[in-house]
C-alpha positions as CSV (number, residue, x, y, z in Angstrom):
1,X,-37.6,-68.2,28.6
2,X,-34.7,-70.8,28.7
3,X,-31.2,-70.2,28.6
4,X,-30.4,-70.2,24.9
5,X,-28.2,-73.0,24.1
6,X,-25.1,-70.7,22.8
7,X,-23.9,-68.5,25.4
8,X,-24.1,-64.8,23.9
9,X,-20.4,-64.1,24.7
10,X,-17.5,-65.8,25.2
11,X,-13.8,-64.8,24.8
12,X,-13.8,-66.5,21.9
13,X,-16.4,-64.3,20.1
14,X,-15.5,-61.2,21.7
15,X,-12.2,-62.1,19.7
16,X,-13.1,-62.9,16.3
17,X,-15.8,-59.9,16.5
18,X,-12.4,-57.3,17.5
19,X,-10.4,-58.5,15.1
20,X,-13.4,-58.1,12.3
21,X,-13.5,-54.4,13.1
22,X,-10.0,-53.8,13.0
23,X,-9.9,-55.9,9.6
24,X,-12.3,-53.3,9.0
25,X,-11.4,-50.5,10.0
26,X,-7.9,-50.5,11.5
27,X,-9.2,-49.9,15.5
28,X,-12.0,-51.3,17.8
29,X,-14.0,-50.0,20.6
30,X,-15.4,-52.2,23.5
31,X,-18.9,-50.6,23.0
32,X,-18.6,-51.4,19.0
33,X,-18.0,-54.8,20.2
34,X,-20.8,-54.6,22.4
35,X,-23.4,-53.6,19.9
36,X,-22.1,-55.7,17.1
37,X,-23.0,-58.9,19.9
38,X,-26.4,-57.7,21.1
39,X,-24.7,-57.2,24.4
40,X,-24.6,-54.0,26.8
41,X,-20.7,-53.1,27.2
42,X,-20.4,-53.9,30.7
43,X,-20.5,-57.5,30.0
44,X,-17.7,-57.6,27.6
45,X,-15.9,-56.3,30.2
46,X,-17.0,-59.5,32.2
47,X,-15.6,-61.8,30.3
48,X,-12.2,-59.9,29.2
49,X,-9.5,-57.7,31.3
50,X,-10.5,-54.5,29.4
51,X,-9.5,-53.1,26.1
52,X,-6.0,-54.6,26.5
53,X,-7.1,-57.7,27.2
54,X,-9.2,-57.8,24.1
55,X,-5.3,-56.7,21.9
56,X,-3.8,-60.1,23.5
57,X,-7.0,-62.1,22.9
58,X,-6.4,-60.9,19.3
59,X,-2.3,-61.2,19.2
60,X,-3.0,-65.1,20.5
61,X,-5.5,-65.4,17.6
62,X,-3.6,-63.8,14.9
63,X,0.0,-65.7,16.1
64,X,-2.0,-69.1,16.4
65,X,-1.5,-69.1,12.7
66,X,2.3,-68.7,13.0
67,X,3.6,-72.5,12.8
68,X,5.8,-72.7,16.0
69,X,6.8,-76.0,14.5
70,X,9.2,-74.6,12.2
71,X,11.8,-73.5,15.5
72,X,12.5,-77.1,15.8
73,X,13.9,-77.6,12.3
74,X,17.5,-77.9,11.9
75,X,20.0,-76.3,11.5
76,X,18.9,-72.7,13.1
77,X,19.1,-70.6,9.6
78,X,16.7,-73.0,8.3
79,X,14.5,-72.4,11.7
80,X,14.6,-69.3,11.4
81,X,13.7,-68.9,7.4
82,X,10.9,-71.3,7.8
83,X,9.8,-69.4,10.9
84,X,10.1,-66.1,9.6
85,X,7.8,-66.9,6.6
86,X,4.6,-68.2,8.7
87,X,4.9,-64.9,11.0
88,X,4.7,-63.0,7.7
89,X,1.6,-65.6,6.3
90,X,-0.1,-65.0,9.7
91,X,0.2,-61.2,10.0
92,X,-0.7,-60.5,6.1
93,X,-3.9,-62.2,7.0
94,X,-4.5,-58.7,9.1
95,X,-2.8,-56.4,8.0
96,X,-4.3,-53.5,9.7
97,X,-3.8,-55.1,13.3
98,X,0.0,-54.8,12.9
99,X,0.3,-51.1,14.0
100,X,-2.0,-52.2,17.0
101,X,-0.3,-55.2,17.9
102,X,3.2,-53.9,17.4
103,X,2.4,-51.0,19.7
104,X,1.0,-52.4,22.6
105,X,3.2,-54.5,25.4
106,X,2.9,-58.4,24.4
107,X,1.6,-60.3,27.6
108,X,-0.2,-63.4,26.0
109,X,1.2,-66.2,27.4
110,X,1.1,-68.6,24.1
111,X,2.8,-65.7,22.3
112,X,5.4,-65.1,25.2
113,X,6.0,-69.2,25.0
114,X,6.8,-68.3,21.3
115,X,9.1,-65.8,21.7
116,X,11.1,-68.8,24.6
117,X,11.4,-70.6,21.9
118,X,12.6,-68.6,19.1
119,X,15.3,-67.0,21.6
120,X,16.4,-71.0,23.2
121,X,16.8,-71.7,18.8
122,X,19.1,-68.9,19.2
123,X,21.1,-69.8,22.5
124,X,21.7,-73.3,20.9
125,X,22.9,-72.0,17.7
126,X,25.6,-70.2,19.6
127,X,24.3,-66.4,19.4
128,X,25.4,-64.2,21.9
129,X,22.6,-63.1,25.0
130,X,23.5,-59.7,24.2
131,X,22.6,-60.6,20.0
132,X,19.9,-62.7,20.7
133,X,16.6,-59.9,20.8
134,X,18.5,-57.6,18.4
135,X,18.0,-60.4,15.8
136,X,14.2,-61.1,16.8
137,X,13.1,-57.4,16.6
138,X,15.1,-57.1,13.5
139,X,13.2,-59.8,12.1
140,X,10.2,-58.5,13.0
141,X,10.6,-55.5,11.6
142,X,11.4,-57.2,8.4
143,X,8.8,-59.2,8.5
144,X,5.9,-57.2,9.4
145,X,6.8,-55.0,7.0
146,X,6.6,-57.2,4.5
147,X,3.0,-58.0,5.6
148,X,2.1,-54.5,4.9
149,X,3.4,-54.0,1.8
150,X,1.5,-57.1,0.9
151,X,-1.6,-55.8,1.6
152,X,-0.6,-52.4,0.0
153,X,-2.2,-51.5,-3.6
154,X,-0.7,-53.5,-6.6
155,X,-0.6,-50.2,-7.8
156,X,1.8,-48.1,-5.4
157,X,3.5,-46.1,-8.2
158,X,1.4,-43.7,-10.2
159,X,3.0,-42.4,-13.7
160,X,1.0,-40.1,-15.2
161,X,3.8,-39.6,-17.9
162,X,6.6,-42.7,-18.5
163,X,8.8,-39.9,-20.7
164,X,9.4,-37.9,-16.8
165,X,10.8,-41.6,-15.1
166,X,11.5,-44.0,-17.6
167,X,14.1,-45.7,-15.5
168,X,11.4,-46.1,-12.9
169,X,8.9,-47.2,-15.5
170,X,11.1,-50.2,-17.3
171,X,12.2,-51.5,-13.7
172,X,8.1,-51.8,-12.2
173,X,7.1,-53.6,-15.7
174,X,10.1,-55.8,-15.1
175,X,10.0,-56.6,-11.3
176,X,6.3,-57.7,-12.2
177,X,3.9,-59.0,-10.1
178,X,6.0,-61.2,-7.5
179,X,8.1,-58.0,-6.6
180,X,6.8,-58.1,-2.9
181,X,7.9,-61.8,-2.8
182,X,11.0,-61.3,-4.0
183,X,11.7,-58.4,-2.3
184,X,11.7,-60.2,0.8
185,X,13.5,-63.3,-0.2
186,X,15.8,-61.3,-0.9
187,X,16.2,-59.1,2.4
188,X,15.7,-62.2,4.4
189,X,18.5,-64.0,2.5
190,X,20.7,-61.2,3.4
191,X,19.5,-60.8,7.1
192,X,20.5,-64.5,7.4
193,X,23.6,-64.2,6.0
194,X,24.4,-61.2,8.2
195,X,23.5,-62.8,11.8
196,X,25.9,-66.0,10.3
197,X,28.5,-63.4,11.2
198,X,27.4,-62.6,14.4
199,X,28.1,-66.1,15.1
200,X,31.5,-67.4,17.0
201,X,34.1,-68.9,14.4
202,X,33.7,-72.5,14.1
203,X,29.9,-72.6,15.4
């Protein structure tokens, strides 16, 4: 037989099938991989640097959606705002790789880049060294888990009797259905507004 004209296995695959598992089902395995390709598991293992390669194969997918375009707007709130709400687009596309992605060392170098960037925005606007990852992570942090409670039920209050929490009742029915939205407009206007203070007078 020939070779067949699309290689069976390329980084690129390996990718797109990890991240379809952990769409899936939260976690991968190499050998899930493996069998979900036709392919024994030893050669995933030839085309990647392990498990943990296969978690920055991912991160670089998933964060390839984040528009790094947004750092160069001006001035730096408005980087950051613009910023802040592609990272939270990208990540609500997959939900359930946050808790993988967030708990394993970043190393991709595209991602790393990303991070240069958002942190040279942050020089320039006058922030502190000292400031400058404190408001990243916090960022993050708001962020991401923003993305998850995207992806949470609309549902995440159950009232089997209104009459026990009608306070709690009136205030679902009028936050409505853009309450994730506006939830973190809101706590992104005020995370703004707080690292304006952090800022030098006069900058």
């Amino acid at each position: 037989m020939g070779r067949p004209r699309t290689p069976l296995l390329d980084k690129e695959r390996i990718t797109t099938t990890a991240l379809e598992l952990v769409d899936r089902q939260g976690e991968f395995s190499v050998p899930q991989i493996a069998r979900r390709l036709g392919v024994q598991t030893g050669s995933v293992y030839h085309h990647v640097e392990g498990r943990d390669g296969i978690v920055e194969l991912m991160r670089t997918r998933v964060c390839s959606a984040i528009d790094t375009s947004t750092l160069e707007l001006e001035p730096w709130d408005a980087a950051l705002n613009a910023w802040a709400r592609s990272y939270r687009a990208a990540f609500a596309a997959h939900p359930r790789a946050i808790p993988l992605l967030m708990t394993s060392p970043v190393r991709a170098p595209k991602v790393l880049g990303q991070y240069e960037r958002a942190v040279r925005l942050l020089l320039d606007a006058g922030f502190g060294t000292a400031d400058v990852m404190v408001v990243i992570s916090a960022l993050e942090n708001l962020v991401l888990g923003s993305a998850l409670d995207m992806a949470a039920p609309e549902t995440m209050w159950e009232l089997p009797d209104e009459t026990t929490t009608p306070g709690l009742a009136r205030s679902l029915a009028a936050a409505g259905p853009r309450r994730t939205h506006a939830a973190f407009d809101l706590a992104l206007e005020g995370f703004i507004a707080h690292c304006r203070t952090l800022l030098p007078t006069g900058t």
